[in-house]
Backbone as a chain_set.jsonl record, in Angstrom:
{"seq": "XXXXXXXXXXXXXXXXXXXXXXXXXXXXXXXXXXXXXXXXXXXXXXXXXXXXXXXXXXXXXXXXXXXXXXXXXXXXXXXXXXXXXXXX", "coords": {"N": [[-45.644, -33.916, -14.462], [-43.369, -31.15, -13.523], [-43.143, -29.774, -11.17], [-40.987, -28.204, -9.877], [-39.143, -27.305, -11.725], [-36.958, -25.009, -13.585], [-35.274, -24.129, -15.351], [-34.247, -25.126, -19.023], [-32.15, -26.415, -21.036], [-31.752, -27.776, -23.538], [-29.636, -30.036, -25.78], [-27.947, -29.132, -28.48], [-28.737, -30.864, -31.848], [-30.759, -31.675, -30.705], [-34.088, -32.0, -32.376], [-36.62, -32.178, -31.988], [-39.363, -31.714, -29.676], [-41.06, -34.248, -27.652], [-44.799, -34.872, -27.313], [-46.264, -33.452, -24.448], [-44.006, -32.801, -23.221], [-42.929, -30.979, -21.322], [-44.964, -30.442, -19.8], [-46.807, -28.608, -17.899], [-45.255, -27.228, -16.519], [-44.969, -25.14, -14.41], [-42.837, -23.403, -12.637], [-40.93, -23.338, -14.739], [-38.845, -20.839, -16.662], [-36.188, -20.184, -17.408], [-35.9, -20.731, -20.978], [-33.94, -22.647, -23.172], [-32.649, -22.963, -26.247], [-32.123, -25.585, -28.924], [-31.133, -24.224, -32.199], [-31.756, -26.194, -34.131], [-34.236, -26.993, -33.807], [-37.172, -28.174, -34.969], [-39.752, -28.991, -34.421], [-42.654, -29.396, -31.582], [-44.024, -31.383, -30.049], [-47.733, -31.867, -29.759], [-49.035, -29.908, -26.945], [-46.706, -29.875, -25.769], [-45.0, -27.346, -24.465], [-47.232, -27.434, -22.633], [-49.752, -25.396, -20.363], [-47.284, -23.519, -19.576], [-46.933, -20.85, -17.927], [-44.804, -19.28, -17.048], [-42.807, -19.015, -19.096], [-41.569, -16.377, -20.551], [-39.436, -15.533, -22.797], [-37.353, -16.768, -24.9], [-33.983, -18.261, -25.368], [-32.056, -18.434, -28.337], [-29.163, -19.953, -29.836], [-27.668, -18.165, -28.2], [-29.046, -15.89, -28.614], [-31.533, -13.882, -26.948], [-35.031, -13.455, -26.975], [-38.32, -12.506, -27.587], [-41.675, -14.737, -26.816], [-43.257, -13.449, -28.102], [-42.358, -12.277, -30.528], [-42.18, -11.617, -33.873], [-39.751, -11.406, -35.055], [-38.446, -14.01, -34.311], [-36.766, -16.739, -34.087], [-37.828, -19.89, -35.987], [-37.74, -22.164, -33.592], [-38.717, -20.548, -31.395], [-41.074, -19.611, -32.032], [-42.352, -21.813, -32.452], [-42.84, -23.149, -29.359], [-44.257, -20.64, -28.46], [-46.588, -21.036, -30.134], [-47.295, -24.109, -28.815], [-47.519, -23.11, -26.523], [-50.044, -20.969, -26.659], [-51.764, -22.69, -27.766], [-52.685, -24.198, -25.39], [-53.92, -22.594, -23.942], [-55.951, -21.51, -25.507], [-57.769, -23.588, -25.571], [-58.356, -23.76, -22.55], [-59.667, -21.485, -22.603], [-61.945, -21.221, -23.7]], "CA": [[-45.582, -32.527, -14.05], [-42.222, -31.202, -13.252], [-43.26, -28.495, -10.256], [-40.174, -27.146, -9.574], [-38.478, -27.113, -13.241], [-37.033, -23.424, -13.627], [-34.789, -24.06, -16.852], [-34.322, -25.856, -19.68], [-31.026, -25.924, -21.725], [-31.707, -28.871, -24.381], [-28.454, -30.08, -26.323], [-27.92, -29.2, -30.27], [-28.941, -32.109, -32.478], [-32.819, -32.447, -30.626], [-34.515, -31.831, -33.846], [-38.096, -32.367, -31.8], [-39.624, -31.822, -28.421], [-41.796, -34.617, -27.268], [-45.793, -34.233, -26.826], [-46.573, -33.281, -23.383], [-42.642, -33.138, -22.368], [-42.889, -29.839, -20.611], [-46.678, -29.888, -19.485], [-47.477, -28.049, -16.508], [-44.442, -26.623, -15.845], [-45.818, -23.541, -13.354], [-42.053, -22.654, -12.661], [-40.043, -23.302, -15.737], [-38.932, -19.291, -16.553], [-35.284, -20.146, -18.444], [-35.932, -21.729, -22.222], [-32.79, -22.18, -24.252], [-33.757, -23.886, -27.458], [-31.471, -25.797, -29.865], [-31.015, -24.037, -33.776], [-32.351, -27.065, -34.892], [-35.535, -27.629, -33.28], [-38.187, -28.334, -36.196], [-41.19, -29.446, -33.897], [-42.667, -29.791, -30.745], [-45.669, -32.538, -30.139], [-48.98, -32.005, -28.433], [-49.25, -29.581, -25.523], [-45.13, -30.187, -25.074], [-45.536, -26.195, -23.157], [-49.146, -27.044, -21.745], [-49.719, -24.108, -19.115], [-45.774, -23.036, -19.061], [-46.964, -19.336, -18.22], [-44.09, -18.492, -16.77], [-41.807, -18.935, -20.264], [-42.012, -15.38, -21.889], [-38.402, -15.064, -23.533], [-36.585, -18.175, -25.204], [-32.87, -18.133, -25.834], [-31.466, -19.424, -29.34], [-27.69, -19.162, -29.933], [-27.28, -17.236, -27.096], [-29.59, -14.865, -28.086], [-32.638, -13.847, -26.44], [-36.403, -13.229, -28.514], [-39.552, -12.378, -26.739], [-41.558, -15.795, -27.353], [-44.156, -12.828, -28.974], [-41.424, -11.728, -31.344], [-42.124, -12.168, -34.847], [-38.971, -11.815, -35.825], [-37.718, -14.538, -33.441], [-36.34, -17.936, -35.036], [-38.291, -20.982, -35.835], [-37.573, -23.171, -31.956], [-39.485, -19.811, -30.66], [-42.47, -19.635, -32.965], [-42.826, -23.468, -31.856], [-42.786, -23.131, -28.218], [-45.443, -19.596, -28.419], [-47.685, -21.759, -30.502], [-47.484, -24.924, -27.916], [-48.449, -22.593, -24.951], [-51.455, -20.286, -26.898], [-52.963, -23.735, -27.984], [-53.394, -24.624, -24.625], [-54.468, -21.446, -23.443], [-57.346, -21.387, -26.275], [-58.618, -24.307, -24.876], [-59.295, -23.365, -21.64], [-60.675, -20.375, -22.535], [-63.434, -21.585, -24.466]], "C": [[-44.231, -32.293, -13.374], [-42.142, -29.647, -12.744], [-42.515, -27.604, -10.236], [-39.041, -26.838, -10.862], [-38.377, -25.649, -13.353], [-36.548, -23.433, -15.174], [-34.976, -25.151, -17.062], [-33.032, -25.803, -20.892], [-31.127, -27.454, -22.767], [-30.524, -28.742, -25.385], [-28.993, -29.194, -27.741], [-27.907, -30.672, -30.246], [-30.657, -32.659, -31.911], [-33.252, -31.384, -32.0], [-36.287, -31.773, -33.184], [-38.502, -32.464, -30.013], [-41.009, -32.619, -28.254], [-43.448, -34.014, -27.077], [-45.428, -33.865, -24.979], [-44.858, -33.245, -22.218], [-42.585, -32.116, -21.061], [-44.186, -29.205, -19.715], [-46.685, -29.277, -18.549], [-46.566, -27.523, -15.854], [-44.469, -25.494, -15.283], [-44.112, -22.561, -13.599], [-41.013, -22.434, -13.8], [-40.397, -21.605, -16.195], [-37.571, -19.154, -18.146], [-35.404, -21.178, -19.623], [-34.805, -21.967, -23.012], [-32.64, -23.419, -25.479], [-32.451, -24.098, -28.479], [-32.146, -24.89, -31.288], [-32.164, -24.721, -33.966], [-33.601, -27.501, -35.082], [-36.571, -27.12, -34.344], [-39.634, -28.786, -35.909], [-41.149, -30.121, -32.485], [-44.081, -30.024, -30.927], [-46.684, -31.751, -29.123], [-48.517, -31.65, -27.216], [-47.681, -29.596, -24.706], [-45.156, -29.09, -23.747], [-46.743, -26.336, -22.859], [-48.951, -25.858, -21.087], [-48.264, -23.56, -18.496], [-46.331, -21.512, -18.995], [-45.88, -18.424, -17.757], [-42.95, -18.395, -17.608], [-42.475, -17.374, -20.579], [-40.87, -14.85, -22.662], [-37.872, -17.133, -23.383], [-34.823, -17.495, -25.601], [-32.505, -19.338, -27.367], [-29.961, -18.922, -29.54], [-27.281, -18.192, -29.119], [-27.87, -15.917, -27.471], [-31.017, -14.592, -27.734], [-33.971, -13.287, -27.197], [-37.397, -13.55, -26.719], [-40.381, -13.62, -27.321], [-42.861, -14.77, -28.329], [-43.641, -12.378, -30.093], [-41.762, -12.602, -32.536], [-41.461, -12.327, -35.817], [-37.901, -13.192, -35.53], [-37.522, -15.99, -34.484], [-37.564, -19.002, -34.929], [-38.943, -21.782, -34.176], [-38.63, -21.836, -31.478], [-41.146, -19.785, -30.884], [-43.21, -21.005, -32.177], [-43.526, -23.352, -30.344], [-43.98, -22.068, -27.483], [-46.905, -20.422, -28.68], [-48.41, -23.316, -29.505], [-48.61, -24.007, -26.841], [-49.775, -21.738, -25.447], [-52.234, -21.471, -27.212], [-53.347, -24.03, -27.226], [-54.396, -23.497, -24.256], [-56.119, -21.39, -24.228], [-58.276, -22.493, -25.298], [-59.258, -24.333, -23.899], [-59.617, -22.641, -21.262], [-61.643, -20.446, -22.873], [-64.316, -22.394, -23.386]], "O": [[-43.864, -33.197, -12.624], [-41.579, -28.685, -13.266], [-42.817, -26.429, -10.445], [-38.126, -26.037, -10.671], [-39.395, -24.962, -13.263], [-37.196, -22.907, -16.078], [-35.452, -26.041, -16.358], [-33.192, -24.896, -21.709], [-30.245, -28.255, -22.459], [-30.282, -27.636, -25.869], [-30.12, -28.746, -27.955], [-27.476, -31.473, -29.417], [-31.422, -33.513, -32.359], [-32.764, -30.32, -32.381], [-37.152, -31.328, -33.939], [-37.925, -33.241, -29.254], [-42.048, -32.038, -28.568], [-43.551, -32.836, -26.734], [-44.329, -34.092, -24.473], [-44.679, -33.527, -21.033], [-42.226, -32.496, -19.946], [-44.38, -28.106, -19.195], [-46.077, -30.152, -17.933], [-46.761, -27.254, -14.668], [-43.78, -24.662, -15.873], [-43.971, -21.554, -14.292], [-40.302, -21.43, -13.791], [-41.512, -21.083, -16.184], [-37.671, -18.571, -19.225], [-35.086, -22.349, -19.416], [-34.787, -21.059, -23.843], [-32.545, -24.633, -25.3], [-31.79, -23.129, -28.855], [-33.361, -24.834, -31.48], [-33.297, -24.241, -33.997], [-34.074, -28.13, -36.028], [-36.792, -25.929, -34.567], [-40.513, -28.942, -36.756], [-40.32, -30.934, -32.076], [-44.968, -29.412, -31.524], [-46.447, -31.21, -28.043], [-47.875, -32.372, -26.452], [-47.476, -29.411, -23.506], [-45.259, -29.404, -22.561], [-47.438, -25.322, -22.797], [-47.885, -25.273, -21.279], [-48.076, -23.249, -17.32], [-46.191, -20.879, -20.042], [-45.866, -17.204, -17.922], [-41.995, -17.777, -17.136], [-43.674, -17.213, -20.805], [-41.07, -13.784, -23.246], [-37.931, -18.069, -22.586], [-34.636, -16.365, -26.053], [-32.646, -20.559, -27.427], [-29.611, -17.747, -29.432], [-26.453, -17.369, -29.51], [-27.467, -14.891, -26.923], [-31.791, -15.259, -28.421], [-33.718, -12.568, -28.164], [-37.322, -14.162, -25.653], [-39.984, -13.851, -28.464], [-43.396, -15.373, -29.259], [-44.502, -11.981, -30.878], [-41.733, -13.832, -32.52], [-41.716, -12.86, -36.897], [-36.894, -13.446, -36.191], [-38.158, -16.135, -35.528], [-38.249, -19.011, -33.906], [-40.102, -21.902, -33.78], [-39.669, -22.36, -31.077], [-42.087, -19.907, -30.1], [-44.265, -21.097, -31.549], [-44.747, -23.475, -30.251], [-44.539, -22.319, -26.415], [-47.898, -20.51, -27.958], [-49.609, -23.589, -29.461], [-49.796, -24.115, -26.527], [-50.69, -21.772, -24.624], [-53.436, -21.382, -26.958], [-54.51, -24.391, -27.404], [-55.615, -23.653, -24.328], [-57.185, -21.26, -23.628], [-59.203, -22.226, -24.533], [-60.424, -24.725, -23.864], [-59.946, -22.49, -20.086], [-62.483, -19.69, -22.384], [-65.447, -22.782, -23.678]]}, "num_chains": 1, "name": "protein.A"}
């Protein structure tokens, strides 16, 4: 768990974000997401509720945006899977 985590600026060339890399991050707020990124594992955003805009290429996408790139799509889908879960 990485409490006080606000950003996140991962190089170009990660191609994949770890399961559980980002779990529980309460304060993480700034996302800024390599191009490249093609998959993130198991729960990587567990309960990140305070992500709701990612940056790619310097530009910014709501992570609800369905026109937003790939790395965003990823990172939406991480955090609603958890969310399902402990709604049920």
């Amino acid at each position: 768990m990485c409490e006080y985590l606000e950003q996140v600026l991962p190089g170009e060339g990660i191609d994949r974000i770890e399961s559980y890399t980002f779990r529980r991050c309460h304060s993480l707020e700034y996302l800024g997401l390599p191009s490249g990124l093609q998959a993130a594992g198991y729960d990587a955003f567990e309960e990140c509720c305070s992500v709701k805009n990612a940056w790619v290429d310097g530009t910014e996408y709501r992570l609800r945006d369905r026109n937003a790139p790939r790395p965003v799509a990823l990172v939406l889908e991480s955090i609603s899977a958890s969310r399902r879960r402990y709604i049920q």
